[in-house]
C-alpha positions as CSV (number, residue, x, y, z in Angstrom):
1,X,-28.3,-72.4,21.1
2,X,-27.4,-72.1,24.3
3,X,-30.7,-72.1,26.3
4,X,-30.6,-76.0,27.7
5,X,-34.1,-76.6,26.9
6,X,-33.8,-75.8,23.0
7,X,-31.8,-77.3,20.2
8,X,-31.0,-75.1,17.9
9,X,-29.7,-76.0,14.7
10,X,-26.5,-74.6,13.4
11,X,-26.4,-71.6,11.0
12,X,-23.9,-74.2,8.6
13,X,-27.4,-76.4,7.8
14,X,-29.8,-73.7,7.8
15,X,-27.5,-71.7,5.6
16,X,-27.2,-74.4,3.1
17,X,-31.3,-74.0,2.5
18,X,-30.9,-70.5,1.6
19,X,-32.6,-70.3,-1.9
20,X,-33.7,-73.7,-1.9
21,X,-37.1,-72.4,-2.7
22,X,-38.7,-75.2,-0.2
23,X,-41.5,-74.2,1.8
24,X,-41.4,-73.5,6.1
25,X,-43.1,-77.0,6.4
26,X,-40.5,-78.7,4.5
27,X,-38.2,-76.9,5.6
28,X,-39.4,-77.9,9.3
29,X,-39.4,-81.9,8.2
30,X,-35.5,-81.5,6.7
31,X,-34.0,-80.0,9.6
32,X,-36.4,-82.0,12.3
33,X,-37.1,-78.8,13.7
34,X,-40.5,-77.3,15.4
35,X,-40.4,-73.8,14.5
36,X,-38.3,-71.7,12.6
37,X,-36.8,-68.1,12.8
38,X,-37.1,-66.1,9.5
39,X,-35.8,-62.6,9.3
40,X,-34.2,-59.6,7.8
41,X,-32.1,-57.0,7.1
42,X,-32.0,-53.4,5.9
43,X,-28.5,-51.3,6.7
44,X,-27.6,-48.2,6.4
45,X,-24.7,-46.8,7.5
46,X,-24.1,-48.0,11.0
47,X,-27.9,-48.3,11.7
48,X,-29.8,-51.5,11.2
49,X,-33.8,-52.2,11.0
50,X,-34.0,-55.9,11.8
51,X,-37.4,-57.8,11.2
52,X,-37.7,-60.9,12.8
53,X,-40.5,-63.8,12.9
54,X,-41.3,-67.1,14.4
55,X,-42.7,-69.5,12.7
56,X,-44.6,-72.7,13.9
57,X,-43.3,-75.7,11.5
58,X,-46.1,-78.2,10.3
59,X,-48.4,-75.3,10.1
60,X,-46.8,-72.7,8.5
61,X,-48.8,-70.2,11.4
62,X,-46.6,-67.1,12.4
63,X,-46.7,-66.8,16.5
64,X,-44.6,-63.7,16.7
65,X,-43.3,-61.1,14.7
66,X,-41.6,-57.6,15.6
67,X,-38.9,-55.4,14.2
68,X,-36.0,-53.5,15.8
69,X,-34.2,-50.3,15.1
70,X,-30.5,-50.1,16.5
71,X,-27.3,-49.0,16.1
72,X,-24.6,-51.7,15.4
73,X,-22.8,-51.0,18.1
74,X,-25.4,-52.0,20.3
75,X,-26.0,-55.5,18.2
76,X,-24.5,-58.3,21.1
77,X,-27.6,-56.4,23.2
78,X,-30.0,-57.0,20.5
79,X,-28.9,-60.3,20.0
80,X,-30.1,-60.9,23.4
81,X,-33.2,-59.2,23.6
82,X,-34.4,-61.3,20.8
83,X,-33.7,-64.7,22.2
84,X,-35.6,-63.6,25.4
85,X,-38.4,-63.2,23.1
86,X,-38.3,-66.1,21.3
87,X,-37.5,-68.4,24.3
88,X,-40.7,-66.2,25.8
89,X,-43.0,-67.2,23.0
90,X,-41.9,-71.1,23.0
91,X,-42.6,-71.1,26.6
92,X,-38.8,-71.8,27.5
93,X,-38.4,-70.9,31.5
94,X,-34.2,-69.8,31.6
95,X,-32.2,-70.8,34.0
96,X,-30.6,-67.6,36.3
97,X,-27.1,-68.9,34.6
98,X,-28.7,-68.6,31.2
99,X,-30.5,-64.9,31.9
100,X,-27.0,-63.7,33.4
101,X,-25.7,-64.9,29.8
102,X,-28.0,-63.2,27.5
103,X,-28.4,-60.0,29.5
104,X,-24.3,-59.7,29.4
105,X,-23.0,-57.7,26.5
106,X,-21.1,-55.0,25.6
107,X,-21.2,-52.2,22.6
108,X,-19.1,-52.9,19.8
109,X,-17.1,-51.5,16.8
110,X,-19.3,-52.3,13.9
111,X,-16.1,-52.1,11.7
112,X,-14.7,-54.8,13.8
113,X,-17.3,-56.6,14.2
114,X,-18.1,-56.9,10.7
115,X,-14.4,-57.8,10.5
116,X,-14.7,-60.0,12.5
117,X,-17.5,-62.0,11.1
118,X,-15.8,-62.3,7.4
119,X,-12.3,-63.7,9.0
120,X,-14.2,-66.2,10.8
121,X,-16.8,-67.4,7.5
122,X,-13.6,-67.1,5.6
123,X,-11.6,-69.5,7.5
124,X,-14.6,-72.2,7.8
125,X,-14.4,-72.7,4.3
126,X,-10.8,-74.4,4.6
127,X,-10.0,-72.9,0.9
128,X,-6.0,-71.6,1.1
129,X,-7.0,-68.2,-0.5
130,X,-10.3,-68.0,2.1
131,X,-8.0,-68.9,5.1
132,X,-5.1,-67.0,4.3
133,X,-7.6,-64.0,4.1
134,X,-9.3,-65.2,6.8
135,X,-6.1,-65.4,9.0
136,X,-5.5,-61.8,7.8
137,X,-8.6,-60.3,8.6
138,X,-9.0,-62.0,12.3
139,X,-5.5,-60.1,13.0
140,X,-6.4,-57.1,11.9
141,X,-9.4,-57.5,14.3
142,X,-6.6,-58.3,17.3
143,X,-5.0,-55.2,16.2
144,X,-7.6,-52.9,17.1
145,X,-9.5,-54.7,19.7
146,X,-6.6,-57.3,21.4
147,X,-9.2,-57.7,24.2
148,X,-11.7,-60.0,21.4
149,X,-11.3,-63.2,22.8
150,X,-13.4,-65.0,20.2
151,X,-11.2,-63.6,17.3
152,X,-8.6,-65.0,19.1
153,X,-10.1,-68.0,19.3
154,X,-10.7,-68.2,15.6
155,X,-7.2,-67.0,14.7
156,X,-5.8,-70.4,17.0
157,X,-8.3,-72.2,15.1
158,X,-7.9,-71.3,11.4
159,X,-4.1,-71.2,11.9
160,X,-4.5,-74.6,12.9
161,X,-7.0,-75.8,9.9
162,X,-3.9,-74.1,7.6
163,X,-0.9,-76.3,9.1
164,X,-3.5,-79.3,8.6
165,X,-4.2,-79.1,4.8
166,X,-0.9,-78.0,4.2
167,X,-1.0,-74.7,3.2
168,X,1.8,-73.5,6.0
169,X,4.0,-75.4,7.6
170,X,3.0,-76.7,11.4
171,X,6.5,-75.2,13.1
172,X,5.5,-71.9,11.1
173,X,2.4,-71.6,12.7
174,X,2.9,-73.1,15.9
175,X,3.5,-70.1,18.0
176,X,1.0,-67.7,16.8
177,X,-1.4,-70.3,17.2
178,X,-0.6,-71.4,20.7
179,X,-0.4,-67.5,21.5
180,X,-3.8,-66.8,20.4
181,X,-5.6,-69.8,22.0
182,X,-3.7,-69.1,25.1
183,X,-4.7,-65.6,25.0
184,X,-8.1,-66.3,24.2
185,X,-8.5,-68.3,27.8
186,X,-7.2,-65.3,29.2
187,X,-9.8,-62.9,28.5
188,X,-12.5,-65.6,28.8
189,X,-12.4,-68.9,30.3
190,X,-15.8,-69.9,29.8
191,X,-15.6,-69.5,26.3
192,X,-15.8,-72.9,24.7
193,X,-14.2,-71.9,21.2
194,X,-10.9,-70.6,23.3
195,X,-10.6,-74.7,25.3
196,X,-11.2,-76.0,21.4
197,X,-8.9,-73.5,19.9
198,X,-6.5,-74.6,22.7
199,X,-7.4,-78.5,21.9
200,X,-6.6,-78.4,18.5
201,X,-2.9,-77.0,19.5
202,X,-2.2,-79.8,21.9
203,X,-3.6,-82.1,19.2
204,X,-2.5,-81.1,15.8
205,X,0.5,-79.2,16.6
206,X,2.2,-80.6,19.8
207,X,0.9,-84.3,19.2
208,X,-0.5,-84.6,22.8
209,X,-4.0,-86.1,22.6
210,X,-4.5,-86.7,26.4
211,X,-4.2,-82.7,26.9
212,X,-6.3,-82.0,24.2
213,X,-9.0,-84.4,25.4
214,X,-9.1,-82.8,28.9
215,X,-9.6,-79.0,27.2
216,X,-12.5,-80.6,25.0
217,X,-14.1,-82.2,27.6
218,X,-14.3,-78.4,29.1
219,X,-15.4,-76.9,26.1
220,X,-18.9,-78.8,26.2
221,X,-18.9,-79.0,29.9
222,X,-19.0,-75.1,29.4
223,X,-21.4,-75.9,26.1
224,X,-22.9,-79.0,25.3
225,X,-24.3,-77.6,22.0
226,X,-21.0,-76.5,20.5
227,X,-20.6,-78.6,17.0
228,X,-17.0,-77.4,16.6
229,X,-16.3,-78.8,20.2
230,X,-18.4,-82.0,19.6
231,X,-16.6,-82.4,16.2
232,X,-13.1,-82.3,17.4
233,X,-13.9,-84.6,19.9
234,X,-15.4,-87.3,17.9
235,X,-12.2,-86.7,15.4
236,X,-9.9,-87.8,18.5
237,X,-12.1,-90.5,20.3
238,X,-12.3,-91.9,16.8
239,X,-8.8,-91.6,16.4
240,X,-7.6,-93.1,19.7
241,X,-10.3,-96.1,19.2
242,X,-12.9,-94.7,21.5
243,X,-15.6,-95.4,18.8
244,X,-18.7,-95.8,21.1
245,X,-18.1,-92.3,22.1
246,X,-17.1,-90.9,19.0
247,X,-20.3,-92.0,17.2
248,X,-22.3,-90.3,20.2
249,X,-20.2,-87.4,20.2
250,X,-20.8,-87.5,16.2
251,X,-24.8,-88.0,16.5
252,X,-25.0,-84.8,18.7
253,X,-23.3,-82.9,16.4
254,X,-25.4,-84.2,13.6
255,X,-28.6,-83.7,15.7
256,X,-27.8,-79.6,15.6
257,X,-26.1,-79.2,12.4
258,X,-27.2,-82.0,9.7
259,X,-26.4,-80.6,6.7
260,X,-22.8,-80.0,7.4
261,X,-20.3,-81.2,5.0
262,X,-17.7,-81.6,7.8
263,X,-19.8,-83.0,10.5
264,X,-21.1,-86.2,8.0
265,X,-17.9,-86.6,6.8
266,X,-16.6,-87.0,10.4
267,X,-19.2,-90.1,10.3
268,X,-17.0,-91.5,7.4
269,X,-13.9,-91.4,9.0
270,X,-15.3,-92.8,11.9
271,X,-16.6,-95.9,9.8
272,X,-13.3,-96.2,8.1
273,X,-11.5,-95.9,11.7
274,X,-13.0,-98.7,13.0
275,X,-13.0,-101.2,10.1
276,X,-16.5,-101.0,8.3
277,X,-15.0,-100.2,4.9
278,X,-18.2,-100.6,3.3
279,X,-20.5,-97.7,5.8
280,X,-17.6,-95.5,5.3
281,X,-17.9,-95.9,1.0
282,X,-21.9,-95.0,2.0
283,X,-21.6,-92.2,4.0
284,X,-18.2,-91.2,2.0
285,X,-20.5,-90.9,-1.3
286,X,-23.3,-89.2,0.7
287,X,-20.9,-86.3,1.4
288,X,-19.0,-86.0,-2.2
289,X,-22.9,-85.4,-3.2
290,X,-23.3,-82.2,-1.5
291,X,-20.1,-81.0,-3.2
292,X,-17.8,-82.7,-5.6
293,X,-15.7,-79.5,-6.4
294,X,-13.7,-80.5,-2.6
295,X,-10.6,-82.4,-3.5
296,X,-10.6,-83.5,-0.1
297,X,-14.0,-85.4,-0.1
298,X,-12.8,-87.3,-3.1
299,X,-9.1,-88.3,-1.3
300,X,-11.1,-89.8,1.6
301,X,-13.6,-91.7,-0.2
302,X,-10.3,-93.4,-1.5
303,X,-9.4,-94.7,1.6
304,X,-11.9,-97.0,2.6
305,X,-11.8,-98.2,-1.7
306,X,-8.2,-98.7,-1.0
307,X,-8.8,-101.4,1.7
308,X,-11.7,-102.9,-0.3
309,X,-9.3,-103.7,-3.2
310,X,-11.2,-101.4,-5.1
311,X,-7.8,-99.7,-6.4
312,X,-9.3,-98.2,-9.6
313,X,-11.9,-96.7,-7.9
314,X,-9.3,-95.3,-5.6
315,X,-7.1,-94.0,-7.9
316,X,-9.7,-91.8,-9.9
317,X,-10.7,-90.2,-7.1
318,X,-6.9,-89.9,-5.9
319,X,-6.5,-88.3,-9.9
320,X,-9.5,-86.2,-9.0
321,X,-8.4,-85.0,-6.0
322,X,-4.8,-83.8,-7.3
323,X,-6.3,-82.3,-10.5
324,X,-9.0,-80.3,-8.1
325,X,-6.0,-79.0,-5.4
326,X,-3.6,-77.9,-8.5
327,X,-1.2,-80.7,-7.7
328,X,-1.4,-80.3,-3.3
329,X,1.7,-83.0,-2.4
330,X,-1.2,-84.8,0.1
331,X,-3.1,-86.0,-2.8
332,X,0.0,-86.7,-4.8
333,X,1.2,-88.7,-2.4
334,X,-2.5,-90.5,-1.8
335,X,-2.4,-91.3,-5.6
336,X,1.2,-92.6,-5.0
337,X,0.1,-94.7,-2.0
338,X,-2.9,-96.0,-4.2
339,X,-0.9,-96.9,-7.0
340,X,1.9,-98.5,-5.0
341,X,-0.8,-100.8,-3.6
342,X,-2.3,-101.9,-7.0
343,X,1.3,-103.5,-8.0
344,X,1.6,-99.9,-10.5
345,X,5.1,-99.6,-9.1
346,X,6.7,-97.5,-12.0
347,X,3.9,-95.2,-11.8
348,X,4.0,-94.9,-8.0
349,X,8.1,-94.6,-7.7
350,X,7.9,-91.5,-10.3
351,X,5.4,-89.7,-8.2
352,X,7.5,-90.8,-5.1
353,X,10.6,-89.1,-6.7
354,X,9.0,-85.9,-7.9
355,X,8.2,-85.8,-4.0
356,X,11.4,-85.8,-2.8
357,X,12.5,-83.1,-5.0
358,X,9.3,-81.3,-4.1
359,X,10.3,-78.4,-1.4
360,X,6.8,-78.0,-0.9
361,X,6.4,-82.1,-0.1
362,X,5.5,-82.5,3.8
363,X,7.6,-85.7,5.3
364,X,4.3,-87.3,5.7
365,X,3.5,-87.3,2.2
366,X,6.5,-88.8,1.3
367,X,6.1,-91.4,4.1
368,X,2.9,-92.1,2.6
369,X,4.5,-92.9,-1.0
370,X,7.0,-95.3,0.2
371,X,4.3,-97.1,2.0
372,X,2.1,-97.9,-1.0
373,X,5.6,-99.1,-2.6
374,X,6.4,-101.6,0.1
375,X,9.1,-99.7,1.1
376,X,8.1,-100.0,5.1
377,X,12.2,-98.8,7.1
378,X,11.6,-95.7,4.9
379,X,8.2,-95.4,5.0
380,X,9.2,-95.4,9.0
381,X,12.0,-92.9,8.3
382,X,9.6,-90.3,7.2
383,X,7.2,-91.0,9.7
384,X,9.6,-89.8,12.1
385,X,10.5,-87.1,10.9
386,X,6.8,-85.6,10.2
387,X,6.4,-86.7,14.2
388,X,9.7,-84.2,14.8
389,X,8.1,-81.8,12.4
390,X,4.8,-82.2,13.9
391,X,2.9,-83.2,10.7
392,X,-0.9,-82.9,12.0
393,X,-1.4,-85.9,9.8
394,X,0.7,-88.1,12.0
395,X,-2.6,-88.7,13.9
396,X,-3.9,-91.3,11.4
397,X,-0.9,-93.8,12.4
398,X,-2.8,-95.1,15.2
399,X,-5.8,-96.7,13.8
400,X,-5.6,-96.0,10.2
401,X,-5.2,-99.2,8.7
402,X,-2.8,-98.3,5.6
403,X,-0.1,-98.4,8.8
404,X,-0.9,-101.9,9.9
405,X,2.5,-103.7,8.0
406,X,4.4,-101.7,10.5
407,X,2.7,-102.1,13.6
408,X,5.2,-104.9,14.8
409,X,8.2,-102.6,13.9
410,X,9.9,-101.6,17.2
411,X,10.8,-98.0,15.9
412,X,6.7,-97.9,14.3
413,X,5.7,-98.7,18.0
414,X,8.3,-96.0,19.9
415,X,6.7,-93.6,17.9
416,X,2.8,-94.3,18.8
417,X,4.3,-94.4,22.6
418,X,5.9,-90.5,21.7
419,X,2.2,-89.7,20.9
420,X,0.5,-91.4,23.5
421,X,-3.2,-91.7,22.3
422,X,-5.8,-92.7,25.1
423,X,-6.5,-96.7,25.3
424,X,-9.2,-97.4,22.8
425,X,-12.3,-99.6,22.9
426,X,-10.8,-102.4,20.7
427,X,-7.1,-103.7,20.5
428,X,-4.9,-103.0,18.0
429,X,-4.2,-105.0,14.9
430,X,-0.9,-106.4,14.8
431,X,1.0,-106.4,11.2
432,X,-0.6,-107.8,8.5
């Protein structure tokens, strides 16, 4: 995925194929892609026979084939020698930069290893049993190899992911995550997880959008094909009102990984971002289609309803959302928020109050409540004191368009100058 001359889609989409029963050719027309890589595995112990094959698209014609018999601590070398042969057999010329690359590896624990790669599947999954074993298991790789700078990488990250949904608390988490992504550029500064892991800290957990910006823009400087680097960066260009950018930024990361739940839900938000309530609903639906188990696909699709008038609409998928997450104080507050809005005042004001006696209850969520009631100097209140408490979620004040009745508010816009988001493409509304 690296190679300049190849796009490579990402394991997320091809993954999501697995089983589908479709053939190589369809296969080929799905992902948009002119060959495709098929291959196994048979393990035993700490040996590994890998079979691996190439397969041209639209004709279903195998150009290469070949098997290998290693040790699993020699697997980062194998990894290597394989993409010289496939680049070989698509006639890819690599750069001297790019040879250098693939020829650098070094043996590895297999234990670790395999440690390594559970904690990181784990804590994509954004479940808070998955990442809190995920969490678990990328520390106990730190513990016997603290030289791993991807697993430190991937701690930052999922650490991060966790303060966001609001399974741990930001403060909580802050310093093991700025730790890890700090050590992580330590060991290797031209890995372009470490500047993303080191993003997301200056973004979601500090509030400082410009820093994280400048550590995205060198993640894909140092790879252009990284989704995750390419997705965060859409998520703030969208959220500062850079939307030309963010869409492009978006596209790319479509382009190498288009089956990703994440990445077209990121086109969503962008719609709903920047005003076209009725693309977002689309491309909302689109996503709740690939899995309507997530809580959080149905809490977003409510958004752009909310701001349609569509409150019923809203509010089932707000009910959905709660009764999915076991009751998560986000979508509590987001059915509060929806209710409040749809003149269902009694309704909203009891959730609003089971919030404030809710330990659990971030100050954002309870923001969010009073909002939907009307109630805008307390709605501000809370706002403030998720900023102090460095509520990730604090993000969304700047072009989200629930916030709009407060923009005028001189308090509303000392806060927006704390954060200091980049100038965006399109001014912002004023209240109302």
């Amino acid at each position: 995925s690296k190679i300049a001359a190849l796009r490579v889609i990402s394991r997320t989409s091809a993954m999501r194929l697995q089983g589908a029963n479709k053939s190589v050719q369809e296969i080929g027309r799905e992902l948009g892609v002119q060959a495709v890589i098929e291959g196994s595995v048979l393990r035993a112990g700490d040996t590994v026979r890998i079979t691996v094959q190439l397969i041209e698209a639209n004709t279903d014609r195998h150009l290469w084939a070949e098997n290998y018999d290693r040790q699993l601590s020699d697997i980062l070398a194998l990894y290597g020698e394989v993409t010289r042969e496939v680049a070989q057999q698509v006639r890819v010329t690599l750069s001297d930069d790019e040879e250098a690359r693939i020829a650098a590896s070094r043996r590895v624990d297999p234990k670790v290893y395999e440690l390594y790669l559970e904690g990181r599947y784990l804590c994509d999954n954004w479940s808070p049993e998955e990442m809190k074993r995920g969490i678990a298991l990328l520390q106990d790789v730190i513990s016997r190899e603290a030289d791993n700078a991807s697993a430190h990488a991937q701690l930052a990250l999922c650490l991060q992911y966790s303060a966001f949904f609001g399974y741990e608390r930001p403060l909580d988490v802050y310093s093991r995550a700025k730790a890890a992504a700090v050590t992580a550029v330590q060991l290797d500064d031209r890995l372009a997880e470490a500047h993303v892991a080191t993003a997301g800290v200056y973004y979601y957990l500090e509030l400082n959008p410009k820093a994280a910006q400048r550590e995205l823009a060198r993640a894909l400087e140092l790879n252009p094909r990284s989704v995750k680097a390419l997705l965060h960066s859409s998520w703030l260009l969208g959220e500062s009102g850079q939307f030309e950018k963010a869409f492009e930024h978006n596209r790319r990361a479509l382009g190498l990984d288009p089956l990703s739940i994440v990445v077209n839900h990121a086109v969503g938000q962008l719609f709903y971002l920047s005003r076209d309530y009725e693309s977002a609903v689309v491309e909302y639906r689109k996503v709740l289609d690939m899995d309507r188990a997530d809580p959080s696909l149905h809490f977003y699709l409510a958004w752009p309803l909310e701001q349609l008038g569509r409150y019923e609409e809203a509010i089932a998928h707000h009910e959905k959302a709660v009764e999915l997450s076991g009751g998560s104080s986000l979508y509590r507050a987001g059915l509060a928020y929806a209710l409040g809005m749809a003149g269902l005042h009694a309704e909203a004001t009891e959730i609003r109050d089971a919030l404030l006696e809710d330990s659990a209850a971030a100050p954002y969520d309870i923001a969010l409540a009073h909002l939907g009631l009307g109630d805008y100097g307390q709605a501000i209140d809370w706002l403030e004191k998720a900023y102090e408490a460095r509520d990730s979620h604090v993000i969304y004040i700047n072009r989200g368009p629930r916030f709009d009745p407060l923009r005028d508010d001189p308090r509303f816009i000392r806060l927006l100058q704390r954060i200091d988001f980049p100038a965006g493409d399109e001014p912002l509304p004023t209240s109302g």
